[in-house]
ROFI-975979 format. One record per residue (C-alpha): residue in three letters; y, x, z. Coordinates in steps of 0.05 Angstrom, whole numbers, padded with zeros to 5 digits, always signed. Example, Ala and Ser with C-alpha at 12.3 -4.5 7.8 and 13.67 -1.06 7.14 Angstrom:
<rs>
ala-00090+00246+00156;ser-00021+00273+00143;
</rs>
This chain:
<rs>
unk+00000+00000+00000;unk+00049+00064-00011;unk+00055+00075+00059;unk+00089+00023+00072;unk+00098+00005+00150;unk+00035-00023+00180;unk+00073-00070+00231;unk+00110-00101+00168;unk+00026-00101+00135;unk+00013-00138+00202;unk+00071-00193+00198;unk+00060-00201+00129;unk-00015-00222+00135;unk+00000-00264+00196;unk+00057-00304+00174;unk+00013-00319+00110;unk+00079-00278+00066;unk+00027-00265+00011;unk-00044-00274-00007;unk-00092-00226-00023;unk-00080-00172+00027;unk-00140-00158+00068;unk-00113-00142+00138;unk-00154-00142+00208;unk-00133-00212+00247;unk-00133-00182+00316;unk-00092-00120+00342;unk-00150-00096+00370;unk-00195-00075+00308;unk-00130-00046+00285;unk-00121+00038+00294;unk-00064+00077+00265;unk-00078+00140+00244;unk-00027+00198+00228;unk-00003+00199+00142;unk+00011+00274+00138;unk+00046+00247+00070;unk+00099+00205+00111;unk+00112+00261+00157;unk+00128+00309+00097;unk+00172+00252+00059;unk+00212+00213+00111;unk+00227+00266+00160;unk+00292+00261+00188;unk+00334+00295+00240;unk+00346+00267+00308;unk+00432+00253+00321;unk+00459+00275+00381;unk+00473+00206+00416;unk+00404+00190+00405;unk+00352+00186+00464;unk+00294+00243+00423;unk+00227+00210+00411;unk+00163+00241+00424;unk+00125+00251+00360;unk+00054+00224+00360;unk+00001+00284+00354;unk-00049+00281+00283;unk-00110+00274+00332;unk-00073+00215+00378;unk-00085+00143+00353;unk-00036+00083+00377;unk-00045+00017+00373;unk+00019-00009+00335;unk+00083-00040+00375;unk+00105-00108+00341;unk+00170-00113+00367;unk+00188-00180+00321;unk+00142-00254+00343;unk+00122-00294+00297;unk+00178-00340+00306;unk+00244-00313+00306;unk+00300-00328+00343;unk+00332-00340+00273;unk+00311-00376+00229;unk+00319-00356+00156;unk+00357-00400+00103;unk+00386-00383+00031;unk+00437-00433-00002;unk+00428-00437-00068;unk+00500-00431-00085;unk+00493-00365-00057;unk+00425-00334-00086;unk+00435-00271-00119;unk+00513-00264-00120;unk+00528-00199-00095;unk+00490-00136-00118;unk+00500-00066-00084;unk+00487-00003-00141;unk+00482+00074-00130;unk+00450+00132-00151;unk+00395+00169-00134;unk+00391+00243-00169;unk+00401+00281-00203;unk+00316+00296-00203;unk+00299+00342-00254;unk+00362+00320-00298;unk+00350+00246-00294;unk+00389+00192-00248;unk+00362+00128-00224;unk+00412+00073-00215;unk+00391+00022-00167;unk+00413-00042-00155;unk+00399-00079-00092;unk+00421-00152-00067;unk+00463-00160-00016;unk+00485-00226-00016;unk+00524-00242+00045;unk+00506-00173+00080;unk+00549-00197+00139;unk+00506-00266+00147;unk+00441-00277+00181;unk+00416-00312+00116;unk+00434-00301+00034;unk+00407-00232+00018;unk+00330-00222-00012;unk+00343-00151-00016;unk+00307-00154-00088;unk+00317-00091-00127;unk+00320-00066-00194;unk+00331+00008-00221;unk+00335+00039-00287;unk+00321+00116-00315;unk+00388+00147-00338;unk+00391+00223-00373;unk+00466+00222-00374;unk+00511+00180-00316;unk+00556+00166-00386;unk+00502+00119-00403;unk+00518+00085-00339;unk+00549+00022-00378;unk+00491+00013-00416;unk+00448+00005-00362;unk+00494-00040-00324;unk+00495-00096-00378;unk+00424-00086-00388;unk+00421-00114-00312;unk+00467-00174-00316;unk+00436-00195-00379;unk+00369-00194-00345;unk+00383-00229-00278;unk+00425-00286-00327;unk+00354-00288-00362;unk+00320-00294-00291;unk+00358-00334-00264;unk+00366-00388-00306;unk+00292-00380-00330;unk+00278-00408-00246;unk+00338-00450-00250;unk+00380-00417-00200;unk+00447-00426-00207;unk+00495-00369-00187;unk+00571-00380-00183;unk+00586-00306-00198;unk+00564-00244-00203;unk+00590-00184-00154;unk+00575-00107-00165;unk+00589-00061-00095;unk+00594+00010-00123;unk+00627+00073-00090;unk+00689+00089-00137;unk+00659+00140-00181;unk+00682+00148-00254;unk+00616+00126-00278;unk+00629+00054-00251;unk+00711+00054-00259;unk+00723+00069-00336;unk+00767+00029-00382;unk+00702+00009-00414;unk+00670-00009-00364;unk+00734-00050-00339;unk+00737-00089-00404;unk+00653-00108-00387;unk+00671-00130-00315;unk+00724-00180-00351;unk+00687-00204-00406;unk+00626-00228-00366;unk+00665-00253-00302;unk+00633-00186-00261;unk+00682-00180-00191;unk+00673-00109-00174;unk+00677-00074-00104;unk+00695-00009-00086;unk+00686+00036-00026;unk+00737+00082-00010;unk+00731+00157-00031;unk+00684+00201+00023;unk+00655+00136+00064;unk+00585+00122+00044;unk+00577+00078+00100;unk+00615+00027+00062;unk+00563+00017+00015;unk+00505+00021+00057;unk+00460-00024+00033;unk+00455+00012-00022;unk+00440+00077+00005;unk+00397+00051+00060;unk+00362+00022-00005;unk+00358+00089-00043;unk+00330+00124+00018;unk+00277+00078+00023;unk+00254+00074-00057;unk+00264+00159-00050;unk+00225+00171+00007;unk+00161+00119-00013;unk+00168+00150-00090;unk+00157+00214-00055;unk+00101+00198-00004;unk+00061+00169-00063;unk+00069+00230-00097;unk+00045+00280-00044;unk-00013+00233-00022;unk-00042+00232-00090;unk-00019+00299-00122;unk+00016+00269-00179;unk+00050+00327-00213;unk+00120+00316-00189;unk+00154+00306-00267;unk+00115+00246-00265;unk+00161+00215-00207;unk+00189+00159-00255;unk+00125+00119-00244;unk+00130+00130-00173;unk+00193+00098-00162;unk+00177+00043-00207;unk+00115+00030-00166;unk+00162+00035-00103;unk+00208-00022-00121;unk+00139-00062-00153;unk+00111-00061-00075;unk+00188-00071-00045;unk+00199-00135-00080;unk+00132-00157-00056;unk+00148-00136+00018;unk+00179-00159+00081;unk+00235-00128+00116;unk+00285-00145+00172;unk+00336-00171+00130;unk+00282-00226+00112;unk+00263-00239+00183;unk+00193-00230+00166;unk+00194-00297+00139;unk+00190-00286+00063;unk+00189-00231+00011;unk+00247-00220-00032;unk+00205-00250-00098;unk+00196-00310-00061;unk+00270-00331-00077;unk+00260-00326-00154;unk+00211-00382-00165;unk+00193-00398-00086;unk+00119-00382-00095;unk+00076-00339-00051;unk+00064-00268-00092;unk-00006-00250-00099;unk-00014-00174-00082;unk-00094-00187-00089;unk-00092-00129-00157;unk-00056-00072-00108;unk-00098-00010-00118;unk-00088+00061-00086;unk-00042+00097-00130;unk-00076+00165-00154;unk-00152+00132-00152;unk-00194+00137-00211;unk-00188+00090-00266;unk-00229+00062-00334;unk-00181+00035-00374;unk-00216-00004-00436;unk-00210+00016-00505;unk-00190-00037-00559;unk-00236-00037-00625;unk-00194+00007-00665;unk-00194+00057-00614;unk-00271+00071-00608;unk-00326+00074-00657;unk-00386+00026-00663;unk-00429+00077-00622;unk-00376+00113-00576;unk-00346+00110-00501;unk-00316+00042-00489;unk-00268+00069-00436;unk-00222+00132-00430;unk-00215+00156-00350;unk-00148+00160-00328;unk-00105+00164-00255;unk-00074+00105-00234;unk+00004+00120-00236;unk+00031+00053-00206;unk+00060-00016-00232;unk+00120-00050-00267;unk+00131-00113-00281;unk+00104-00110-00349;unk+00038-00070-00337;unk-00003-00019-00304;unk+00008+00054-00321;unk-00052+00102-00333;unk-00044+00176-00333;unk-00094+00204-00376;
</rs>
């Protein structure tokens, strides 16, 4: 499940979030054991007005602390007039001279209920080509959105106030498709951080896929398309533990029953023209990840 939480694995299966995810019903036939992969990919430094934590050892195993019930205190609602109105973008890179732009939902970020925290992101060589990338976006959530009927008053993009997002070009974009457009001030990161908080996360599960199933590392792409595949089908805080952000696009439990370990072998069929009449009928390849399209093979 590319190391994702196993308290959020947990909630997930018990609040019936999704089907197909095979989970132990009782805390008690649960054990954690230590990810070495995690440890090398999320690592961060303690701040000094912290209280420091002690570190559980490889050979210790701890039963996991749910710190959210069932039923929170909280209860989560979305308006439709409010579904998917304010996005949050940045990048993450450069990684070996490509950017990924990510956008992430923050609708009503201040509010206890509007944001799905769905994300999208999209492979960029040059941050010139940022434009591109940004109408391919709007054009697909219009197409997804009015594919589900959901109606959205506006669209609003939360950027930091780099050139990339503040051209005359892209200026004349923001007007001609009604786009309101946010900027932090310069040097305050904070301001946008949704966004980072987002990247972070995508960055550091990309990576713990990687080192867990020794992809070589210029094959990252298909990590952190896998990453926001598995986020979009995931719970988080924001949520409540009450839903997934895909839920709010057609309001249908997701099915997560076709997850597979990423790096496992795989026999990926061939199609008639691709074998002969007495030949292999399947090439062996390593299982790279998902999109939203298809599964991607490494052979």
């Amino acid at each position: 499940m590319c190391h994702i939480n196993d308290n959020y694995l947990y909630l997930m299966k018990k609040n019936n979030l999704v089907t197909g995810l095979t989970f132990p019903s009782s805390l008690k036939n649960f054990k954690r054991n230590f990810c070495e992969s995690c440890a090398l990919a999320k690592s961060t430094r303690v701040g000094p007005s912290r209280t420091p934590q002690v570190r559980v050892q490889p050979t210790e195993i701890s039963k996991p602390i749910i710190s959210h019930t069932s039923k929170p205190k909280i209860k989560y609602q979305v308006k439709n007039r409010s579904l998917f109105k304010k996005w949050s973008m940045d990048f993450k890179g450069p990684i070996r001279n490509m950017y990924i732009l990510i956008f992430t939902d923050s609708t009503n970020d201040t509010e206890s209920e509007g944001a799905s925290r769905l994300r999208f992101c999209y492979f960029l060589k040059y941050k010139s080509d940022t434009l591109t990338f940004i109408i391919k976006f709007v054009n697909q959530l219009e197409t997804l959105l009015s594919t589900n009927n959901i109606i959205s008053e506006f669209i609003i993009l939360k950027s930091d106030n780099g050139g990339e997002f503040t051209s005359n070009e892209c200026k004349k974009i923001y007007e001609h498709k009604h786009i309101n457009v946010q900027l932090t001030s310069p040097h305050t990161p904070h301001q946008n951080g949704i966004a980072e908080r987002s990247n972070r996360t995508v960055a550091e599960m990309a990576l713990s896929i990687m080192l867990e199933a020794n992809i070589p590392f210029y094959l990252f792409p298909w990590a952190f398309r896998a990453s926001i595949y598995v986020l979009n089908r995931l719970t988080c805080t924001t949520l409540h533990f009450q839903s997934v952000p895909l839920y709010w696009i057609d309001r249908k439990i997701c099915d997560i029953s076709h997850f597979r370990t990423i790096g496992c072998d795989v026999y990926a069929n061939l199609n008639d023209t691709e074998r002969d009449s007495f030949g292999v009928r399947a090439k062996k390849g390593i299982f790279l990840g998902y999109s939203d399209q298809s599964m991607h093979i490494f052979t």
